[in-house]
PDB file of N, CA, C and O in Angstrom, chain B, residues numbered from 101:
ATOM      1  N   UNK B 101      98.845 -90.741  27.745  1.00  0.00           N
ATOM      2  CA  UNK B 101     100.209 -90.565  28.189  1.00  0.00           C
ATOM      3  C   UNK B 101     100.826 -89.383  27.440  1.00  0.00           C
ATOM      4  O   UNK B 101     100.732 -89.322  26.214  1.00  0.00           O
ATOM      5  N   UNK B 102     101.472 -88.419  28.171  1.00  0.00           N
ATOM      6  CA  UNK B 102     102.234 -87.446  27.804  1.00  0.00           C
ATOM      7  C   UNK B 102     104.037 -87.501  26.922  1.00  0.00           C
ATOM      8  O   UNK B 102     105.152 -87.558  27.440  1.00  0.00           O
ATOM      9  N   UNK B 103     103.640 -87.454  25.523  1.00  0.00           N
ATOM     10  CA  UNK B 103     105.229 -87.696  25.475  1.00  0.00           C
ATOM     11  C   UNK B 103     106.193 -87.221  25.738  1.00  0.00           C
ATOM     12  O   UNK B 103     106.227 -86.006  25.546  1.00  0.00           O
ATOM     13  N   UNK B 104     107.044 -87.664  26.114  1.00  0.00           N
ATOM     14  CA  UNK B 104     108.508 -86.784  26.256  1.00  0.00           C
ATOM     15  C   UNK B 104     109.327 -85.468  26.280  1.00  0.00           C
ATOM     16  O   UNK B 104     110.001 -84.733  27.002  1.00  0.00           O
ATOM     17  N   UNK B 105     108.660 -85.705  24.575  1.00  0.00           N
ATOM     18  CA  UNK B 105     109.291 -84.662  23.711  1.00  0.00           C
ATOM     19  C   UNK B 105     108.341 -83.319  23.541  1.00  0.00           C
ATOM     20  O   UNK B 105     108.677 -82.414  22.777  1.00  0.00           O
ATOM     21  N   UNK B 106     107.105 -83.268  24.334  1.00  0.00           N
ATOM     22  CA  UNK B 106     106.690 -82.322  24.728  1.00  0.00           C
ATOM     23  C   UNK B 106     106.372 -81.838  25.652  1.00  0.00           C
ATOM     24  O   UNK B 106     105.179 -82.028  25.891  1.00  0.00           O
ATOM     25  N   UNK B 107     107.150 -80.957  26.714  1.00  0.00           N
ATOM     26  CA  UNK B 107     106.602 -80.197  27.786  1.00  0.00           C
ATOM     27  C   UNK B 107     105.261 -79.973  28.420  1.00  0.00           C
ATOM     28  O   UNK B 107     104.466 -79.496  27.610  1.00  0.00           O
ATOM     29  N   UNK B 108     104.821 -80.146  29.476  1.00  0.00           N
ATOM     30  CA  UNK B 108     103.660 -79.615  29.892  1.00  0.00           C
ATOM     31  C   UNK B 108     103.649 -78.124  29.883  1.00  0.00           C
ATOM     32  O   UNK B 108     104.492 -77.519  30.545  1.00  0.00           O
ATOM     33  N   UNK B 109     102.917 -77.604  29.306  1.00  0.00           N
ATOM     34  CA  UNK B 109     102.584 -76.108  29.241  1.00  0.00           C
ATOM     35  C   UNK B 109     101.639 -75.393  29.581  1.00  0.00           C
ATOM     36  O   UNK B 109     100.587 -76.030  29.612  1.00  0.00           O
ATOM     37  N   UNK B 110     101.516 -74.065  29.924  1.00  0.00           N
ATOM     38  CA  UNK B 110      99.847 -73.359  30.504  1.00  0.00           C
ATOM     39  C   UNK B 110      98.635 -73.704  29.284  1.00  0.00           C
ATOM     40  O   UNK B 110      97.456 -73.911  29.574  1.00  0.00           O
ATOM     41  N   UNK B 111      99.135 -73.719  27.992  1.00  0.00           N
ATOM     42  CA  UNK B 111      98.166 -73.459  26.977  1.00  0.00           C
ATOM     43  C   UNK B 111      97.616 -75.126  27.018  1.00  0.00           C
ATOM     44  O   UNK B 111      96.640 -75.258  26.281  1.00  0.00           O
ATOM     45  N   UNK B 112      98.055 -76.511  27.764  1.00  0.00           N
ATOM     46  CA  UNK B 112      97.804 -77.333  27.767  1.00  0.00           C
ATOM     47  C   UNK B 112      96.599 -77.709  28.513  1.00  0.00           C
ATOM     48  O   UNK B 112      95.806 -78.545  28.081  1.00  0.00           O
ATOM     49  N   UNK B 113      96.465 -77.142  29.549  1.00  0.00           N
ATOM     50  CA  UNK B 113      95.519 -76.605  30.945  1.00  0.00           C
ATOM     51  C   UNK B 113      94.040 -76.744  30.459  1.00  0.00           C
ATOM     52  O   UNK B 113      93.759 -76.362  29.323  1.00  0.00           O
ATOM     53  N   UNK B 114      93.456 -77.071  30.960  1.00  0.00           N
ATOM     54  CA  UNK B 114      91.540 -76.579  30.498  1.00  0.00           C
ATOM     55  C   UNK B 114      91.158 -75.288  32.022  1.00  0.00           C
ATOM     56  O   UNK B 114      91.167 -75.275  33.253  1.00  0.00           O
ATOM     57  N   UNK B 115      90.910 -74.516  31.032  1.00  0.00           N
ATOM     58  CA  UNK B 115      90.202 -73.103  31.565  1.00  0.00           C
ATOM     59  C   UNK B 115      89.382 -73.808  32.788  1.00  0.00           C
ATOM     60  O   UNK B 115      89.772 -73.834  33.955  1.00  0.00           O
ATOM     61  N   UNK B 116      88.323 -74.302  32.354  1.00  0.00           N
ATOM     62  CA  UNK B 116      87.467 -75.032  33.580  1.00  0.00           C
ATOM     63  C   UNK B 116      88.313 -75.631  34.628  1.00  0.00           C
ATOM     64  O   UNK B 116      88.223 -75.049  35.709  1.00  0.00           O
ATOM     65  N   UNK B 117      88.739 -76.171  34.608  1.00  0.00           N
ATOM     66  CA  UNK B 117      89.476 -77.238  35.504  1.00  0.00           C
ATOM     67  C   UNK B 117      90.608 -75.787  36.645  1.00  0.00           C
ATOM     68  O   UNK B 117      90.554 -75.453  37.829  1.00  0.00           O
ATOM     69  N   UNK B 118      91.117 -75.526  35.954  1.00  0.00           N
ATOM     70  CA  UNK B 118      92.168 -73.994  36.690  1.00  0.00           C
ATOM     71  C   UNK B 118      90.893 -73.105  37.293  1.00  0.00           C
ATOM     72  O   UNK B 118      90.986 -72.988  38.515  1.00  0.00           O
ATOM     73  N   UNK B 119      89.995 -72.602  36.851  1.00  0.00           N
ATOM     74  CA  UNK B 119      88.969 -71.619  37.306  1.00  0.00           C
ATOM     75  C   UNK B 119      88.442 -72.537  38.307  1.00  0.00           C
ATOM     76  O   UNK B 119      88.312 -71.987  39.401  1.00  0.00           O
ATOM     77  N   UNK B 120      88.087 -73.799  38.279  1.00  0.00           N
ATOM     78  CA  UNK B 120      87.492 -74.721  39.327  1.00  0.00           C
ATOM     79  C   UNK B 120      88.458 -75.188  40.708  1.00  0.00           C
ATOM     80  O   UNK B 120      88.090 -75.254  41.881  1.00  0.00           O
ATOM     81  N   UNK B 121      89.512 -75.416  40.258  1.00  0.00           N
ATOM     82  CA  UNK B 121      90.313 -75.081  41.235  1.00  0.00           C
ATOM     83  C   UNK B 121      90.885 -74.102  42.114  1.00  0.00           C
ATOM     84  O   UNK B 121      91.518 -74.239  43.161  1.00  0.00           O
ATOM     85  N   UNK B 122      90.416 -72.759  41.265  1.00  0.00           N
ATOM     86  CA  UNK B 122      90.585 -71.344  41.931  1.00  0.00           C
ATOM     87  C   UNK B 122      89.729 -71.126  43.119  1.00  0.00           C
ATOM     88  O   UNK B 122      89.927 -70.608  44.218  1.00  0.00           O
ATOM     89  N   UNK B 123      88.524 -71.794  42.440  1.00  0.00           N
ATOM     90  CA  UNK B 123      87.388 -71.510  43.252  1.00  0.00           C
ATOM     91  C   UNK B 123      87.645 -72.246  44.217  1.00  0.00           C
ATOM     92  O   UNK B 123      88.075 -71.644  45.201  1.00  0.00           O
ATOM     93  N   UNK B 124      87.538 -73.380  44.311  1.00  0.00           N
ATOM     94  CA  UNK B 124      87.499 -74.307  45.367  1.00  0.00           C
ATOM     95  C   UNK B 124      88.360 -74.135  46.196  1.00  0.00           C
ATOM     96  O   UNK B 124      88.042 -74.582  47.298  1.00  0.00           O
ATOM     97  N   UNK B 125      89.368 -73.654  46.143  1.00  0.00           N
ATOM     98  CA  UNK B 125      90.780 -73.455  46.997  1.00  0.00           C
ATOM     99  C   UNK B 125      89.987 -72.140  47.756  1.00  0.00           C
ATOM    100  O   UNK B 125      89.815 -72.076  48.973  1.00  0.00           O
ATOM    101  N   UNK B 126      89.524 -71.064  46.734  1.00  0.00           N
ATOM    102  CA  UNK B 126      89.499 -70.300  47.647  1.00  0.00           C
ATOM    103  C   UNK B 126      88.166 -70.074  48.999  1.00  0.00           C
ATOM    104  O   UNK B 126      88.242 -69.542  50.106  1.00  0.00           O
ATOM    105  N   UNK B 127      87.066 -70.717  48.311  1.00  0.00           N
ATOM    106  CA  UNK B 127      85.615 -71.431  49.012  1.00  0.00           C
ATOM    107  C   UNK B 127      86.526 -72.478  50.305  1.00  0.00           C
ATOM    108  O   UNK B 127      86.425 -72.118  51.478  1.00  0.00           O
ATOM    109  N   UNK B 128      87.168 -73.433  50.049  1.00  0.00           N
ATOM    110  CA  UNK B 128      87.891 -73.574  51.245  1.00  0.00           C
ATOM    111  C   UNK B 128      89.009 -72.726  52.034  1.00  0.00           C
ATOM    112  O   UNK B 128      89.153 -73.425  53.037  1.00  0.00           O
ATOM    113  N   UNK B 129      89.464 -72.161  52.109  1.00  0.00           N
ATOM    114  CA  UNK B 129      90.306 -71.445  52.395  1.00  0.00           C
ATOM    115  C   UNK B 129      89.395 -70.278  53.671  1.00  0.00           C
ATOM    116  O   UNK B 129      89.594 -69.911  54.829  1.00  0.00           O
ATOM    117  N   UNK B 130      88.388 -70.052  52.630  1.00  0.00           N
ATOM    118  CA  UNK B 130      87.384 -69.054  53.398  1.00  0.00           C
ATOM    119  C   UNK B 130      86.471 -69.864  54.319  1.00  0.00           C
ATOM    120  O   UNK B 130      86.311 -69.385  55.442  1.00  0.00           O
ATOM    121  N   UNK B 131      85.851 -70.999  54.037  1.00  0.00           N
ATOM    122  CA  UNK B 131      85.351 -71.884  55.102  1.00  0.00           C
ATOM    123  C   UNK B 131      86.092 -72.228  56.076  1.00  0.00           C
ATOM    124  O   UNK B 131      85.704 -71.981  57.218  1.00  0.00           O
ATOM    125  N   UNK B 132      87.318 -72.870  55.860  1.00  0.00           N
ATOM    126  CA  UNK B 132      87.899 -73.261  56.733  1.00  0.00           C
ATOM    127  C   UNK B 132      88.191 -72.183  58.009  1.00  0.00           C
ATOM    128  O   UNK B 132      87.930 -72.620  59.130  1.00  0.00           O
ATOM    129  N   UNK B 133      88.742 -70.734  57.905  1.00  0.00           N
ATOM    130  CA  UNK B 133      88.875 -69.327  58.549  1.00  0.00           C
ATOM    131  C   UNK B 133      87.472 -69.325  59.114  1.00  0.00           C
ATOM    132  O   UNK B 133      87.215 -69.430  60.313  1.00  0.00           O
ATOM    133  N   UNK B 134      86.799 -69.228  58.372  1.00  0.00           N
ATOM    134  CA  UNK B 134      84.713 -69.374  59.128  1.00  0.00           C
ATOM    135  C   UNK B 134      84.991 -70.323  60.361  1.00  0.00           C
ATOM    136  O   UNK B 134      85.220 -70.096  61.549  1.00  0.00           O
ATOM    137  N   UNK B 135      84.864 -71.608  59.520  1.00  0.00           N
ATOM    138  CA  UNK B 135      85.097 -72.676  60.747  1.00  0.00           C
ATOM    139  C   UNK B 135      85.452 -72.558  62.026  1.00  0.00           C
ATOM    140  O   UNK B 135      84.922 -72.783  63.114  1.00  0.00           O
ATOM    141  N   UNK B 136      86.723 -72.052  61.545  1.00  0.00           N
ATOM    142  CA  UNK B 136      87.972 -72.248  62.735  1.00  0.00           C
ATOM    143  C   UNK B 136      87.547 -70.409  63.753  1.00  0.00           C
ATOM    144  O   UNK B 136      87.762 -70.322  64.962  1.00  0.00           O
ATOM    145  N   UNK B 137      87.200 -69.686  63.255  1.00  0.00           N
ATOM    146  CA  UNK B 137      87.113 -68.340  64.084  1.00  0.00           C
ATOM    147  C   UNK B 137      85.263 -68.113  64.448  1.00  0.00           C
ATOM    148  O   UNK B 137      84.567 -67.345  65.112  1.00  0.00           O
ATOM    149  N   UNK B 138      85.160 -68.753  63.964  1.00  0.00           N
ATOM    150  CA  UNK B 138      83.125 -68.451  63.702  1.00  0.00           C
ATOM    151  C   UNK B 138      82.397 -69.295  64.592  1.00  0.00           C
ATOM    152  O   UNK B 138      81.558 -68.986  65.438  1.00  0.00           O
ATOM    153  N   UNK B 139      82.882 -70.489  64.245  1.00  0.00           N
ATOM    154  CA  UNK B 139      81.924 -71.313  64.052  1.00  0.00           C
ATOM    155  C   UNK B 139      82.179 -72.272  65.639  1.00  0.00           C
ATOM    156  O   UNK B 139      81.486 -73.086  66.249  1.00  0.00           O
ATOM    157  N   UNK B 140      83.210 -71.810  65.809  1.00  0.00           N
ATOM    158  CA  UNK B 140      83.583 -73.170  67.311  1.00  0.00           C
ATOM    159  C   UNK B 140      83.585 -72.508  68.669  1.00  0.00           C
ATOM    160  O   UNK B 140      84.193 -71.440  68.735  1.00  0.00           O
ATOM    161  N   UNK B 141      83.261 -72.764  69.280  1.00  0.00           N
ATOM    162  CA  UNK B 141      83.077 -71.920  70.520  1.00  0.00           C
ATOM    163  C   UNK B 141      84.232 -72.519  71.279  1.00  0.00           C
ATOM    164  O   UNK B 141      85.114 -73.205  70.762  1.00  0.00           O
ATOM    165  N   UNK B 142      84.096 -71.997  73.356  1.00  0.00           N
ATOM    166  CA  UNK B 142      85.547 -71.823  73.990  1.00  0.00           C
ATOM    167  C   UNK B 142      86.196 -73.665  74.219  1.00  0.00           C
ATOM    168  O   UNK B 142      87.358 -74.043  74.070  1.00  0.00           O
ATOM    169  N   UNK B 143      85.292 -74.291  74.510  1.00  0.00           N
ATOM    170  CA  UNK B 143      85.578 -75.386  74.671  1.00  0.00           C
ATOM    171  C   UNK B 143      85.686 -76.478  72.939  1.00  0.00           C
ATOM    172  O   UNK B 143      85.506 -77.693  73.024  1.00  0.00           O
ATOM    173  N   UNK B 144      85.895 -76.021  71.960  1.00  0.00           N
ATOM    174  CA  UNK B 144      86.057 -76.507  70.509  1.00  0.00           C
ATOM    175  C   UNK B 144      85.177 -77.399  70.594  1.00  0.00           C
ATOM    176  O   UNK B 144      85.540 -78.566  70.740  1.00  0.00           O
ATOM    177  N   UNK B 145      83.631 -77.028  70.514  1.00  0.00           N
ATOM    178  CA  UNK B 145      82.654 -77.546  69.900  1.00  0.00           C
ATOM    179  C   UNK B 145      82.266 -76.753  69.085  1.00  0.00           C
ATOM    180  O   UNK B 145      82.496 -75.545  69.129  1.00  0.00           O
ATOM    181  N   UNK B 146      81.565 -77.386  68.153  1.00  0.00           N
ATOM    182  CA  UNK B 146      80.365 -76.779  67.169  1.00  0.00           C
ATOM    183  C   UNK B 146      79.570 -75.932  67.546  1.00  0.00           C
ATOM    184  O   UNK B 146      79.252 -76.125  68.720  1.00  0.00           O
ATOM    185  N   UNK B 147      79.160 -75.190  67.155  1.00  0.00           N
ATOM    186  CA  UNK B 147      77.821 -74.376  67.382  1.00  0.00           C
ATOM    187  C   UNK B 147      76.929 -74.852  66.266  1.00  0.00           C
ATOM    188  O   UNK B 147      77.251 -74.971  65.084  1.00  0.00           O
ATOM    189  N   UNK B 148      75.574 -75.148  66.903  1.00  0.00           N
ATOM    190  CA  UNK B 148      74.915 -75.441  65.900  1.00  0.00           C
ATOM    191  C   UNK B 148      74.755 -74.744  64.337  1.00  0.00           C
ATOM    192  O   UNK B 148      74.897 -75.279  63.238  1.00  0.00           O
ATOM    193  N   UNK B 149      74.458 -73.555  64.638  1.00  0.00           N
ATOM    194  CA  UNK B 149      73.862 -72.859  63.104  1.00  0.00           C
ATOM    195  C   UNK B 149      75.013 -72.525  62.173  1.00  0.00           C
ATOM    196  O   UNK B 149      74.996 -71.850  61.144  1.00  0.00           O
ATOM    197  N   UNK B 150      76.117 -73.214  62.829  1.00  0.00           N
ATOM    198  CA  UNK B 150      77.734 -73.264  62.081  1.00  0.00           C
ATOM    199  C   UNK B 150      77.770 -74.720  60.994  1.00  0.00           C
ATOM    200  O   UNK B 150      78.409 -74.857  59.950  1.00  0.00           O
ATOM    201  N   UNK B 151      77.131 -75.391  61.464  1.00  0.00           N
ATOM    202  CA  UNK B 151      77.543 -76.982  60.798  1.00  0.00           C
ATOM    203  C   UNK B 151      77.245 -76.837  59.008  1.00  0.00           C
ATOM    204  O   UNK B 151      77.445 -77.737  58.191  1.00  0.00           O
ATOM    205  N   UNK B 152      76.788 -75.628  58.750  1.00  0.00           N
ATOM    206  CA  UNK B 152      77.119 -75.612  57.219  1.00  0.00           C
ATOM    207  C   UNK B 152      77.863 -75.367  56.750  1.00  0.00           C
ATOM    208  O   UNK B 152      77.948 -75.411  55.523  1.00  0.00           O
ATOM    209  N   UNK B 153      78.834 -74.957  57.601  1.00  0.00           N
ATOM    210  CA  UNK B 153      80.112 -73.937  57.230  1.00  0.00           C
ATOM    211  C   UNK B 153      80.993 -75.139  57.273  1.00  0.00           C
ATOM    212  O   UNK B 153      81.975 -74.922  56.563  1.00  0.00           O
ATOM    213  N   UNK B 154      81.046 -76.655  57.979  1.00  0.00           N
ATOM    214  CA  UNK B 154      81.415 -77.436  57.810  1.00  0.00           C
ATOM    215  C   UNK B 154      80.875 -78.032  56.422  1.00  0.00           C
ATOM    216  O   UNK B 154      81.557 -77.888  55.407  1.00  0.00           O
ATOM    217  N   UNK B 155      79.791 -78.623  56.391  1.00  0.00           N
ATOM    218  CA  UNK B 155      79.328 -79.132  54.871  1.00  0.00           C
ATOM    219  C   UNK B 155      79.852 -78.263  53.138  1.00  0.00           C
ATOM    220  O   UNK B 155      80.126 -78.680  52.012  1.00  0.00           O
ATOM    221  N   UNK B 156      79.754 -76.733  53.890  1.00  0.00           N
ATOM    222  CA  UNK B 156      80.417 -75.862  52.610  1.00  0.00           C
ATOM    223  C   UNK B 156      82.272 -76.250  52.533  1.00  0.00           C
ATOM    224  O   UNK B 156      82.977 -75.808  51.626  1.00  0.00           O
ATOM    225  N   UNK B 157      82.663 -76.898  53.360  1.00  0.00           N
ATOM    226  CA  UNK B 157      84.125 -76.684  53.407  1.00  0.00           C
ATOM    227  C   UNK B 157      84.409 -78.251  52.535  1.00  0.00           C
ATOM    228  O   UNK B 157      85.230 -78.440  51.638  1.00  0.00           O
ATOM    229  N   UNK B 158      83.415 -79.276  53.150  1.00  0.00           N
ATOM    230  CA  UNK B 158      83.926 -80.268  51.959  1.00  0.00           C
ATOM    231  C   UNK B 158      83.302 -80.610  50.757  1.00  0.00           C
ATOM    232  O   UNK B 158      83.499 -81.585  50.033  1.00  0.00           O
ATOM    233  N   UNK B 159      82.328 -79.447  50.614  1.00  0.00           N
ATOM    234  CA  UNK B 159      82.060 -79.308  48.957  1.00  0.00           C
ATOM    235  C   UNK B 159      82.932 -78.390  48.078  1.00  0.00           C
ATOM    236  O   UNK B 159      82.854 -78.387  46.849  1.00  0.00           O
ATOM    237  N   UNK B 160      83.728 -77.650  48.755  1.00  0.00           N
ATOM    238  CA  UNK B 160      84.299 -76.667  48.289  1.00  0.00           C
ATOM    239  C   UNK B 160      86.023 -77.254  48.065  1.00  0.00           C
ATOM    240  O   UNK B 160      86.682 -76.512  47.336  1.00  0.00           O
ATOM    241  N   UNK B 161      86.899 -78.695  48.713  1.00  0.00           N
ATOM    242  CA  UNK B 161      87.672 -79.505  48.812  1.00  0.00           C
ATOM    243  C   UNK B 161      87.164 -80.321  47.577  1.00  0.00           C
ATOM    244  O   UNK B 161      87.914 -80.541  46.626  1.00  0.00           O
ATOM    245  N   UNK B 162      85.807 -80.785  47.618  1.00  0.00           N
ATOM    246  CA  UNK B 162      85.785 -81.761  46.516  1.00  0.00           C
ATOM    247  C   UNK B 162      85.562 -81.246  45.193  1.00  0.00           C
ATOM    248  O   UNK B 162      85.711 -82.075  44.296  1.00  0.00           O
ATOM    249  N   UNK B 163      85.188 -79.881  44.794  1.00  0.00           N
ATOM    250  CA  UNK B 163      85.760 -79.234  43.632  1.00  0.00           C
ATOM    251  C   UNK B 163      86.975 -78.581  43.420  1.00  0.00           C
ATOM    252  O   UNK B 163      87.434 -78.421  42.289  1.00  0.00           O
ATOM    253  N   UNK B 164      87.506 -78.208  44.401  1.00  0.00           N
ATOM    254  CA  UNK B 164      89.010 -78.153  44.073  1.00  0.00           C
ATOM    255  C   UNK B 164      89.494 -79.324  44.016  1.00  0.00           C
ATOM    256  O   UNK B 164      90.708 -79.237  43.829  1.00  0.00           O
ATOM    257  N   UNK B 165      89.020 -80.780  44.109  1.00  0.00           N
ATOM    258  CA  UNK B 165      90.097 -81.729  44.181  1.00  0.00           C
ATOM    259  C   UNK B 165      89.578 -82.172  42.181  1.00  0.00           C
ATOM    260  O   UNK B 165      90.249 -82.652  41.266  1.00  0.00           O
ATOM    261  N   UNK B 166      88.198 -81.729  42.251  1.00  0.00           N
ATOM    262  CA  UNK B 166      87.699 -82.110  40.514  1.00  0.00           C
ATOM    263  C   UNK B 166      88.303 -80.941  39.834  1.00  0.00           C
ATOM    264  O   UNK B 166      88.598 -81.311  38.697  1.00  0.00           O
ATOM    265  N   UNK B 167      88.569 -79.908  39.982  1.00  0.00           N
ATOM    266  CA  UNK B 167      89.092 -78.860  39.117  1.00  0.00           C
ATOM    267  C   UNK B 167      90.804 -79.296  39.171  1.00  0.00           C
ATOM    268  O   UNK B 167      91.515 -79.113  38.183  1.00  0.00           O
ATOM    269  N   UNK B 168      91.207 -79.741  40.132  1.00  0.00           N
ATOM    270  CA  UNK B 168      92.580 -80.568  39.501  1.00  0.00           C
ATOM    271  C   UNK B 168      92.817 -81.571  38.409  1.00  0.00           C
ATOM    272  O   UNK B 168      93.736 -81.683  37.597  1.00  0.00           O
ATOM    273  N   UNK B 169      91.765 -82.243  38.613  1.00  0.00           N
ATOM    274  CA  UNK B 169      91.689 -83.981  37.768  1.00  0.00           C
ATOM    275  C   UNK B 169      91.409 -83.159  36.403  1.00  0.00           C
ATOM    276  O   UNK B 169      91.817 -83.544  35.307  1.00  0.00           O
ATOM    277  N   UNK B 170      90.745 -82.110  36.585  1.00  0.00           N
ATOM    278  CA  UNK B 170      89.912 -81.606  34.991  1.00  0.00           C
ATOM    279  C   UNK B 170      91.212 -80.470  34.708  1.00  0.00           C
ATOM    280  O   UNK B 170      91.203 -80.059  33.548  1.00  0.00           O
ATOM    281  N   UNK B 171      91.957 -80.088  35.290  1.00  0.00           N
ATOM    282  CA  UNK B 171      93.231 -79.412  34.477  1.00  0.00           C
ATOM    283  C   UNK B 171      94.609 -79.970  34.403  1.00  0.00           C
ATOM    284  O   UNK B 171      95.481 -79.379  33.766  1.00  0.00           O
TER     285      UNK B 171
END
């Protein structure tokens, strides 16, 4: 538990956890744009040789969601 009487601050942060969240935000961010312009054809299906670009998008969510917990 955080007391009171001290502020949360940047110097409080773990390097890992902020750099892991950088990443991951931005690994999704860029999958998701893949996904959505790449990867789906006219009728919004999948294309097959796309479905990694799905699997990369929620590995790349579930380290940005661990680089939160870890900063």
């Amino acid at each position: 538990m955080i007391p009171t009487h001290h502020p949360l601050t940047a110097k409080d942060l773990s390097p890992i956890g902020v750099v892991a969240t950088i990443l991951g935000f931005a690994g999704f961010t860029l999958c998701l744009w893949l996904l959505v312009w790449i990867g789906l054809d006219r009728e919004g299906r999948m294309k097959r040789p796309f479905k990694w670009i799905a699997v990369m998008l929620v590995v790349s969510f579930a380290v940005m969601l661990w680089g939160l917990v870890k900063a």
